[in-house]
C-alpha positions in Angstrom: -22.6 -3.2 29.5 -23.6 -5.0 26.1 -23.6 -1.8 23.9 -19.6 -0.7 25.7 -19.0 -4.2 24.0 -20.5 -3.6 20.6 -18.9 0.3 20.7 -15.6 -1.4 21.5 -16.2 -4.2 19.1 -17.5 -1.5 16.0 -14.0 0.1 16.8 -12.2 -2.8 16.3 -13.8 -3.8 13.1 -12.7 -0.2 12.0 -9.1 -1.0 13.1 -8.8 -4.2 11.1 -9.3 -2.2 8.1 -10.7 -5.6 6.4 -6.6 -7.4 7.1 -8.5 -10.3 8.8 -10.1 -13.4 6.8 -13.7 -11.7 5.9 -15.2 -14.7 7.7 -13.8 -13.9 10.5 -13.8 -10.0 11.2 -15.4 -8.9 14.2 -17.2 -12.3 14.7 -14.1 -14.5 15.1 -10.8 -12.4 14.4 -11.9 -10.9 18.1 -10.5 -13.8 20.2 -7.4 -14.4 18.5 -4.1 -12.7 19.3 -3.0 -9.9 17.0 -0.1 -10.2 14.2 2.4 -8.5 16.9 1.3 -10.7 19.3 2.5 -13.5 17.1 5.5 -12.3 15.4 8.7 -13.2 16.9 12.2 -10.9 16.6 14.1 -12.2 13.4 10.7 -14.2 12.0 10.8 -14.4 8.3 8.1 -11.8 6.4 5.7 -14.7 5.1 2.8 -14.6 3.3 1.4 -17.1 5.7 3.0 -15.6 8.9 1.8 -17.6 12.4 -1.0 -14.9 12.8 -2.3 -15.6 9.0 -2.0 -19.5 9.3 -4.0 -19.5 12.9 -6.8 -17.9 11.5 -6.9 -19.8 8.7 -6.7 -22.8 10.4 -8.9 -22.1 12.8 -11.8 -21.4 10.0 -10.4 -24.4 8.4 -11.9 -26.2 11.6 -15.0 -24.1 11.5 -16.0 -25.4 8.3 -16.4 -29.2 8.5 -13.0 -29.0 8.2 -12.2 -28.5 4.9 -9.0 -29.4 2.3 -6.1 -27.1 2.7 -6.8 -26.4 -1.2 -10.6 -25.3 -0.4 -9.0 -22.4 2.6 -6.3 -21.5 0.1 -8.4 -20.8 -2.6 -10.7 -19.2 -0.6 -8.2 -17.3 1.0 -6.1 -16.0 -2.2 -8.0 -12.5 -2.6 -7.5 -11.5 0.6 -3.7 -12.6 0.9 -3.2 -10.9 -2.5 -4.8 -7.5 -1.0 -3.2 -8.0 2.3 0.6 -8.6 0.7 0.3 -7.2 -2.5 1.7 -9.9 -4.1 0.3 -13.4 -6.6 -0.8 -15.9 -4.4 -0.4 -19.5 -5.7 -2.8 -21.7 -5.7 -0.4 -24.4 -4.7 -1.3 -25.0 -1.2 2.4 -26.8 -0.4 3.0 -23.1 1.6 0.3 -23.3 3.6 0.6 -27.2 4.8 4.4 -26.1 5.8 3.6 -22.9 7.4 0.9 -25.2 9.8 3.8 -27.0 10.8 5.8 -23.8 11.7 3.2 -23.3 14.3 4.1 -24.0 17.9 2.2 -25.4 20.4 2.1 -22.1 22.4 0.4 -20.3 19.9 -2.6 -22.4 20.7 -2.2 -22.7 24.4 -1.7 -18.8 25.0 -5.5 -18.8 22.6 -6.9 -21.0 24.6 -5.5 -19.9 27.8 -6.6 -16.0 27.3 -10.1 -17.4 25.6 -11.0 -19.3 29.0 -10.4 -16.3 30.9 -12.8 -14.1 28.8 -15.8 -16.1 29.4 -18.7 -14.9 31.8 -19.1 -16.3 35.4 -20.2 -19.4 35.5 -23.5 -20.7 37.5 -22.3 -22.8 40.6 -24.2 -25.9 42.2 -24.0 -24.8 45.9 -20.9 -22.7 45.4 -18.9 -25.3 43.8 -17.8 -25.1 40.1 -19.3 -27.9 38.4 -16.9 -29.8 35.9 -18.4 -32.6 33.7 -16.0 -35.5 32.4 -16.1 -38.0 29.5 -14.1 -39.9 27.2 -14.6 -40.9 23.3 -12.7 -42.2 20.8 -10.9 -40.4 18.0 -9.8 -41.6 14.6 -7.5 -40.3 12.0 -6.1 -40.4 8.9 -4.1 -44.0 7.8 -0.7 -43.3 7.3 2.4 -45.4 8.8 3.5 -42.3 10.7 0.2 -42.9 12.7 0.0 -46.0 12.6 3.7 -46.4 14.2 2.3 -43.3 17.2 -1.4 -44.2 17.5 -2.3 -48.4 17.3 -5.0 -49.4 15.8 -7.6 -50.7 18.3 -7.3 -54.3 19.0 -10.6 -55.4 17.8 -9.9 -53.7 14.8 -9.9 -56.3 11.8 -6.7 -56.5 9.9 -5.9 -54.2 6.8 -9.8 -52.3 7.5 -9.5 -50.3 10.8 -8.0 -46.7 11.2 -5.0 -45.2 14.1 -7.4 -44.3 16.7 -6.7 -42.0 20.4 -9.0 -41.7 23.5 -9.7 -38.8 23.8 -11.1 -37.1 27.8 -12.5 -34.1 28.0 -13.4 -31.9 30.9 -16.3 -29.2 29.9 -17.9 -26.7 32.0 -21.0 -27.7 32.8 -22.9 -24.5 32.1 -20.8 -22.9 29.5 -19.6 -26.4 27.4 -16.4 -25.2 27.1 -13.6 -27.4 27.3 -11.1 -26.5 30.5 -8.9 -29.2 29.6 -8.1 -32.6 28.1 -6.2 -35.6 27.9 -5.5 -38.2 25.4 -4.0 -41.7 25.4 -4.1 -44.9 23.6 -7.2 -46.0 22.4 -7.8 -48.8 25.2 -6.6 -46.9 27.7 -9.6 -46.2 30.5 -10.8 -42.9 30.8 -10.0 -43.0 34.9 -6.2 -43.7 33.8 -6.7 -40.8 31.6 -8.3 -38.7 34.4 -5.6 -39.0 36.7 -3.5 -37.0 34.5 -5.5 -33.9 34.6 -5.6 -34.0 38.4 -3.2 -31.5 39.3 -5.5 -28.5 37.0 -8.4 -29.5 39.5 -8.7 -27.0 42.6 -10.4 -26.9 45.5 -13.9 -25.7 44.6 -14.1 -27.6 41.5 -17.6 -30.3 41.7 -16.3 -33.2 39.0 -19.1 -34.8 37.5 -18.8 -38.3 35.8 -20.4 -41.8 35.1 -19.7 -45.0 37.0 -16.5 -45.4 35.0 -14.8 -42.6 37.4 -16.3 -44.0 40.8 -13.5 -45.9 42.9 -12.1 -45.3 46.1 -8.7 -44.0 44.8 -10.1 -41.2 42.9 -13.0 -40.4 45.4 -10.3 -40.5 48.4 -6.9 -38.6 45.9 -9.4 -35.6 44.7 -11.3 -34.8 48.3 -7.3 -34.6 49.7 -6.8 -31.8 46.7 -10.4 -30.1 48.3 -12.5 -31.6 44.9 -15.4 -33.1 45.1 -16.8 -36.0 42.9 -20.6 -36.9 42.0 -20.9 -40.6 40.1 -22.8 -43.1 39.6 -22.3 -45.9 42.1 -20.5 -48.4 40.7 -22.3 -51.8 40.4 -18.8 -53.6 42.0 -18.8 -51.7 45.0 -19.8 -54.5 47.9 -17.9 -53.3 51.0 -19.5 -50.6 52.8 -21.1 -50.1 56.6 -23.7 -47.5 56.8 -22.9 -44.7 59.1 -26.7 -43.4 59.0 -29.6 -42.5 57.2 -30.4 -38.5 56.3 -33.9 -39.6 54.9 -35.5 -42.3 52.3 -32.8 -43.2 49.9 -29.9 -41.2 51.4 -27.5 -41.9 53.8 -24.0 -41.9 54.7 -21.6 -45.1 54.1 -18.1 -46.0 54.5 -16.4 -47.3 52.0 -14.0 -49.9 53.0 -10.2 -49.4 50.8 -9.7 -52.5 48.7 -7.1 -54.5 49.6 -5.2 -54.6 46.7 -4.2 -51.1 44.5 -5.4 -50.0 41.0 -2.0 -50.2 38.4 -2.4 -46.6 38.0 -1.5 -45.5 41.8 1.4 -46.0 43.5 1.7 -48.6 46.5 3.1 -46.6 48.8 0.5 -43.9 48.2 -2.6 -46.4 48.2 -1.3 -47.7 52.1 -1.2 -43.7 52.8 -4.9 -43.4 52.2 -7.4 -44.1 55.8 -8.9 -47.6 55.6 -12.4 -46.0 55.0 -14.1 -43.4 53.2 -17.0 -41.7 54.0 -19.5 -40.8 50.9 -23.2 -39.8 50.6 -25.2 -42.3 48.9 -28.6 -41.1 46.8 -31.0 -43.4 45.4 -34.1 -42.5 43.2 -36.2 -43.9 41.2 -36.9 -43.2 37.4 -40.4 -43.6 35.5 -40.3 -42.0 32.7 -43.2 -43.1 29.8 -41.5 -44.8 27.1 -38.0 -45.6 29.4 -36.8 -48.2 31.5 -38.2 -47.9 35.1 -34.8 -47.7 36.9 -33.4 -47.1 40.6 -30.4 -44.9 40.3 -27.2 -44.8 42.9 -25.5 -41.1 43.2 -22.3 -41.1 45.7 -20.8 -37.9 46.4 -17.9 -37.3 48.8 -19.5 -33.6 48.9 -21.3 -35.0 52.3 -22.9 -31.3 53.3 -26.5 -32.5 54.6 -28.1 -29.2 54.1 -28.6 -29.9 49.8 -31.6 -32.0 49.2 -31.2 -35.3 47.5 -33.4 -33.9 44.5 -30.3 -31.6 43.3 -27.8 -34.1 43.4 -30.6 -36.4 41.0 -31.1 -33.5 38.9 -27.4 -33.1 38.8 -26.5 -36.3 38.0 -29.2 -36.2 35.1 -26.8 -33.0 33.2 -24.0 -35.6 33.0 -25.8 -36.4 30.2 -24.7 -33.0 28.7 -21.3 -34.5 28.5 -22.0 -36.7 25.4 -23.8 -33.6 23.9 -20.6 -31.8 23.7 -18.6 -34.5 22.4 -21.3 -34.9 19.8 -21.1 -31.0 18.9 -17.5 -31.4 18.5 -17.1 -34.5 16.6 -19.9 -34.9 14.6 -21.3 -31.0 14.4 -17.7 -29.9 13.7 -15.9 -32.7 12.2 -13.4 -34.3 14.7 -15.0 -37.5 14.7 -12.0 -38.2 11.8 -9.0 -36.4 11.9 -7.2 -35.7 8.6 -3.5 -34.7 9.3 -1.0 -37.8 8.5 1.7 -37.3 11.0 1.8 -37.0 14.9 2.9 -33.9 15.1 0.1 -32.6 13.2 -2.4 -34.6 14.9 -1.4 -32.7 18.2 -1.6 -29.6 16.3 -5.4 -30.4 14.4 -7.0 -31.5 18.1 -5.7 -27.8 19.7 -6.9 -26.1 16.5 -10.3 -28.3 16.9 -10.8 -27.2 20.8 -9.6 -23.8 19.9 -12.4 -23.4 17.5 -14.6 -25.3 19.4 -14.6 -22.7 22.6 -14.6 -20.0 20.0 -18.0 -21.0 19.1 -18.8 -21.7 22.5 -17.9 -18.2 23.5 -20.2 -16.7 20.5 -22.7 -18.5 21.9 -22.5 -17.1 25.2 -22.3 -13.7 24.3 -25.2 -14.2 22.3 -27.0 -16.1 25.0 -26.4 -12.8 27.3 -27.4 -10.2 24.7 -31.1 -12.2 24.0 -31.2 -13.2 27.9 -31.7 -16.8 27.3 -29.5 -19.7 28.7 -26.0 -21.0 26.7 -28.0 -24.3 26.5 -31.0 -22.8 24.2 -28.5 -21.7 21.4 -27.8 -24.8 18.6 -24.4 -24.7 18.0 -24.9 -25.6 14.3 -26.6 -22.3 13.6 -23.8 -20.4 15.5 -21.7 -21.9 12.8 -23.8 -21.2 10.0 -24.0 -17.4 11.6 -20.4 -16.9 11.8 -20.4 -18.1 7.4 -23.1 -16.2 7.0 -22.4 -13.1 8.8 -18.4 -12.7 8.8 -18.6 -11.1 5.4 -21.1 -8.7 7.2 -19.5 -7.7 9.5 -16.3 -7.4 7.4 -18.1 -4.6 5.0 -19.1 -2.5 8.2 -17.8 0.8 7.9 -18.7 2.5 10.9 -19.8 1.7 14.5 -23.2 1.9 14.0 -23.0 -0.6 10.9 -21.0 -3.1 12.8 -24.0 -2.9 16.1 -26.9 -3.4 13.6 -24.9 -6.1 12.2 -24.7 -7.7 15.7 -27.6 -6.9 16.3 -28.8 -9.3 13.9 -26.5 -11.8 14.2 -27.9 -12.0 17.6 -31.1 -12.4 16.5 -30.9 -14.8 14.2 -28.5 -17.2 16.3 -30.4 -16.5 19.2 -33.5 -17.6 18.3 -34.3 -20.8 20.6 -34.3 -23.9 17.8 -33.5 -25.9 20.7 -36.2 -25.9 23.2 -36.5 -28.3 26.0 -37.6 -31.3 24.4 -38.3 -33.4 27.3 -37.9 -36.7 27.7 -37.9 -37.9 24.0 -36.6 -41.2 23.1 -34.1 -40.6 19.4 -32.5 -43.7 18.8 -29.6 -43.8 16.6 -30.8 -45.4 13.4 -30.4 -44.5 9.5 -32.7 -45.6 7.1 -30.7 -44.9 3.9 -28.3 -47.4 2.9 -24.6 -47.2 1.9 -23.1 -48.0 -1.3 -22.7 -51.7 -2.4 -18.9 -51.3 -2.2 -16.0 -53.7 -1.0 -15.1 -53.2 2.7 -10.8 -52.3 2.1 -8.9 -54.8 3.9 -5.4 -54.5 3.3 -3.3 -52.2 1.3 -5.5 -50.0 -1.2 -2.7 -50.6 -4.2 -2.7 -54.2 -4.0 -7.0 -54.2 -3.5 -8.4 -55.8 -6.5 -12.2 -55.3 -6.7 -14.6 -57.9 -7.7 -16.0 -57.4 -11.1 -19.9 -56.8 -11.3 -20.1 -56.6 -7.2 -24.0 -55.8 -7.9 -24.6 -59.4 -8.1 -22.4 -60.7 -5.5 -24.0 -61.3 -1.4 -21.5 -62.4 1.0 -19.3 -63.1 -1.8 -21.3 -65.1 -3.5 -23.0 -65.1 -7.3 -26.8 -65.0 -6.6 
């Protein structure tokens, strides 16, 4: 099975004739649509035509998201082989031809991208989905500033247009299935009842005790999904129905009395006057941790799964903040860089684009060494696809293109991260920033204090 891919993957390369972005032949160039695909009846001829500005902007992401000037210049020998014609440096064609591109060209991507991935690993025949929210800021212009408010602890003049941002990954794969994104205050259950109606029966929705509340526990089991929280500490009014064993039983959860702002009345009075949900507690003693009981409810109430795999499920949640880590800070999207809305939209689809790209590289490499998607570092699938586009871009023949994969494989593959149990890594930096002035306020009227080395709190010392 692997070697009919690398065969088909060898005969690809030799089809491209070296017309993609060297970076990207055979490693990335492989999940995006071709030119054709792209190229719509009475399009302009471009230089940077919808299938030549994806690509680029896709590795634009790949890269720490670099400056539009850095892909251009990057980008000019290949354009001037690939047109025949003097490429400017001037990246002004470029930022306009990422404005051409539609939202469709990124949805049918992601769309076809999702359906390429292997079978996932189930958790008692339910698809497990893992849910979380995180903020997002970008670039301070009065286009987003006007679209996306600053937060409102923000001090004046100093903060930054910010979104929430809620993804939904797959818990064994880490790619993301879908995603919403709101105002920055906005909670992430508001959030989460927009994605509602992509959620099908056989879907297991994993979360923290910001998604547990009757209204979402009792709206997803009538769409057939099933949710796994933590119990949240404000839930009083429940009657247990009876115990399965120490530290699990079924309860009833009583409907509040008065509805959420997000729900409709006349759909809140719809819903039964209880709930029924299996309720799991443990205990945690970990050296070095907190000594904690733990609450699981689950409105998946089938008695024959142990209480242990629900505890070890509810311990992968953590998996969520992992991926929004890899994304944001691994990949750049903790700050976004475009200055209008429109292109805001446009950088967070490019961002997921690339991001389950990588994801999907990491899979395939994950089947070909036989390890699990989790053991591959995403940051060395990065540095592998810079290292060894240009590799695979020189292959000349099939069997040059499966030793290059061969070794990309390899090298990617090899488990950096190994199951570090149980460590505690706080969050801490011991080198210190620059002495500079915080900006508050407009940066052309900002007049900086003169010999700020000897100033602490604003004060001469």
């Amino acid at each position: 099975m692997i070697n009919n891919k690398i065969h088909k993957l060898g005969e690809g390369l030799l089809r491209l004739k070296r017309q993609e972005f060297p970076a990207f032949a055979g490693l990335i160039g492989q999940f995006l649509p071709s030119a054709e695909a792209l190229h719509s009846p009475g399009m302009r001829k471009r230089v940077f035509s919808p299938w030549v500005t994806l690509i680029l902007f896709v590795y634009q992401i790949l890269v720490k998201n670099m400056s539009c000037d850095a892909i251009v210049q990057r980008a000019i020998t290949w354009l001037g082989k690939l047109t025949g014609r003097n490429i400017s440096p001037n990246n002004s064609a470029y930022a306009q031809a990422r404005r051409r591109l539609d939202r469709h060209h990124f949805s049918d991507c992601l769309d076809a991208l999702v359906d390429r991935f292997p079978q996932e690993d189930r958790f008692h025949g339910y698809l497990v989905r893992v849910v979380d929210g995180s903020g997002i800021s970008m670039a301070d212009t009065p286009e987003n500033r006007k679209a996306f408010p600053f937060h409102p602890k923000a001090g004046s003049g100093s903060g930054f247009p910010a979104v929430k941002l809620l993804a939904v990954f797959s818990l064994h794969l880490g790619i993301i299935v879908d995603w919403a994104v709101g105002n920055i205050i906005a909670a992430d259950r508001v959030l989460f009842q927009s994605i509602w109606p992509n959620l099908s029966p056989g879907h297991l929705v994993l979360g923290d005790r910001g998604f547990c509340g009757f209204g979402e526990f009792m709206a997803l089991d009538r769409r057939g999904v099933k949710m796994v929280t933590r119990k949240h500490g404000r839930r009083k009014y429940q009657e247990i129905i009876r115990h399965l064993g120490p530290g699990d039983r079924i309860v009833a959860w009583e409907r509040p009395r008065q509805s959420p702002d997000w729900i409709e009345k006349e759909e809140w009075e719809s819903f039964p006057d209880t709930l029924q949900v299996r309720e799991i507690t443990y205990s945690v003693a970990i050296p070095g941790f907190r000594t904690r009981n733990i609450e699981v409810v689950t409105t998946l109430l089938d008695e024959s799964i142990p209480p242990a795999d629900f505890a070890g499920l509810y311990r992968k949640r953590w998996t969520a903040e992992l991926f929004l880590r890899d994304i944001k800070i691994t990949m750049g999207m903790d700050m976004l860089k475009c200055k209008t809305p429109d292109m805001i939209d446009k950088e967070f689809q490019a961002f997921i684009l690339a991001y389950n790209i990588v994801r999907k590289l990491m899979a395939e490499v994950a089947s070909q060494q036989k390890v699990l998607p989790e053991n591959i570092s995403l940051q060395a699938t990065l540095v592998g696809i810079e290292v060894w586009g240009p590799i695979f871009a020189s292959a000349q023949t099939s069997q040059e293109a499966e030793e290059a994969w061969n070794e990309f494989c390899r090298v990617v593959g090899y488990r950096r991260n190994r199951h570090r149990k149980n460590r505690s890594e706080p969050r801490a930096k011991k080198r210190r920033p620059k002495n500079y002035q915080l900006l508050k306020g407009d940066r052309s009227l900002f007049k900086p204090i003169p010999h700020r080395n000897k100033y602490k709190i604003g004060r001469l010392t």
